[in-house]
Each structure stands twice: as structure tokens, then as C-alpha cells.
N, C-alpha and C positions, 0 to 999 in steps of 0.2 A: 804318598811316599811309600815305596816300598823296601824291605830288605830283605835279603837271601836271592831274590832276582827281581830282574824287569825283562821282558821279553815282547816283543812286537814286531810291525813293520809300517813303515815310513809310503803313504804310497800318494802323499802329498808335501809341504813343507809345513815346518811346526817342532815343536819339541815332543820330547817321552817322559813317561809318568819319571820322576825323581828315583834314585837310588841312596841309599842309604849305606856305604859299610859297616860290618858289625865295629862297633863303638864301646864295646864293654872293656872293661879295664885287662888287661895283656893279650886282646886278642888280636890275632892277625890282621891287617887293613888294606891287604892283598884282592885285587881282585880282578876280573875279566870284563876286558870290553872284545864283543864280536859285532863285525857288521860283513853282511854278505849279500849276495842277489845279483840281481843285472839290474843294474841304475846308471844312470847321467846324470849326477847328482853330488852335492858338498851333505858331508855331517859333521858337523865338530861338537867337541867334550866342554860341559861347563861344569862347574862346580860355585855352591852356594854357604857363603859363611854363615847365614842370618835365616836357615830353615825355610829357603826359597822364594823368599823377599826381592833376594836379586841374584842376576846370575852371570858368572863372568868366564869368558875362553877360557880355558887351558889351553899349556904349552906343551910341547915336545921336547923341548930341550932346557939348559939353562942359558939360549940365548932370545929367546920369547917366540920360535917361529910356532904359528898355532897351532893347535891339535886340530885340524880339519883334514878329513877322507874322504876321497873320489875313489876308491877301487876296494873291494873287499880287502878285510885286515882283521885280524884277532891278536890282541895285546892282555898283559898284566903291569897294573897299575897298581902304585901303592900310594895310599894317603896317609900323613904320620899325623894329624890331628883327628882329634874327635867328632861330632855330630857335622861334618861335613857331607852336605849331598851332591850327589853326581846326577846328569841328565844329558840325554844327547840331542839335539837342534839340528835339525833339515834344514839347511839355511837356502839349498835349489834343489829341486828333482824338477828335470828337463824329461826323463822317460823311465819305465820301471820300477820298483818298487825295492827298494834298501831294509831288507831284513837286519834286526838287532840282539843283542843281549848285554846285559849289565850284570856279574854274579858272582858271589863269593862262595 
């Protein structure tokens, strides 16, 4: 698990090391997700209640459609609880290689 950032690239299918937002008491829970490159390829966003034990989609919206990207994207995300981790999931890379970042 890391915090302050995660940075790699994708150049098979699998997950990325964990992310952590800072968690101290009033701080901001603001952060960046980047993906970019030339891929043919799904990522989607998880997040873990239980310190990575298990790990579940995230959504896009409040009607449950998933957080999964086929084309480069750069977003800020806010999580309003505590020791929540974040990690992104290669779920197909068909060709290319999906560069990332998770940072606050």
C-alpha cells in the first residue's frame, strides 16, 4: 500500500499496488486518478473497506454504472471515509500498454 502516489504501467491484465488517501483527521480525501497510453484495453477503479482483503468496483455515478476506461482519462475523486484503499484492475489489454497514476 502506498500513499502520496502509485505510478506504473499496465502492460498485461492484473491489478496495481493499492493506494491509500491521506486519512488524518481534517485532511483533504481529494485525489487523482490518470490513465493514459495507446491500449485496447478495460481498467476499472476498486476500492477496499477491510485493508485489501477484498475489493469491490466503483461507480461513476449514483446509478451504479461502473468506473471502467477504454480510452485515456484523468479525474479527481473524493472518498469521505477513512483508511479506505484504492487500486486499479486491468480486467483486458487486447494491445498496448495503459500507463497510470493514483495521487494526492
Amino acid at each position: 500500500m502506498a500513499t502520496g502516489k502509485v505510478t506504473g504501467a499496465f502492460s498485461q491484465t492484473g491489478p496495481s499496488e493499492s493506494f491509500a488517501p491521506d486519512s488524518r483527521p481534517g485532511a483533504p480525501r481529494r485525489f487523482n486518478l490518470s490513465l493514459w497510453g495507446s491500449f485496447t484495453g478495460v481498467v476499472g477503479v476498486e476500492r477496499s473497506f477491510d485493508r485489501g482483503a477484498s475489493w469491490i468496483g466503483c461507480s461513476r455515478d449514483g446509478a451504479g454504472t461502473p468506473a471502467v476506461y477504454s480510452t485515456p482519462v484523468s479525474l479527481v475523486l473524493e472518498e469521505p471515509e477513512a483508511g479506505v484503499l484504492y487500486r486499479l484492475n486491468c480486467s483486458t489489454l487486447s494491445s498496448g500498454a495503459v500507463s497510470y497514476r493514483l495521487s494526492q
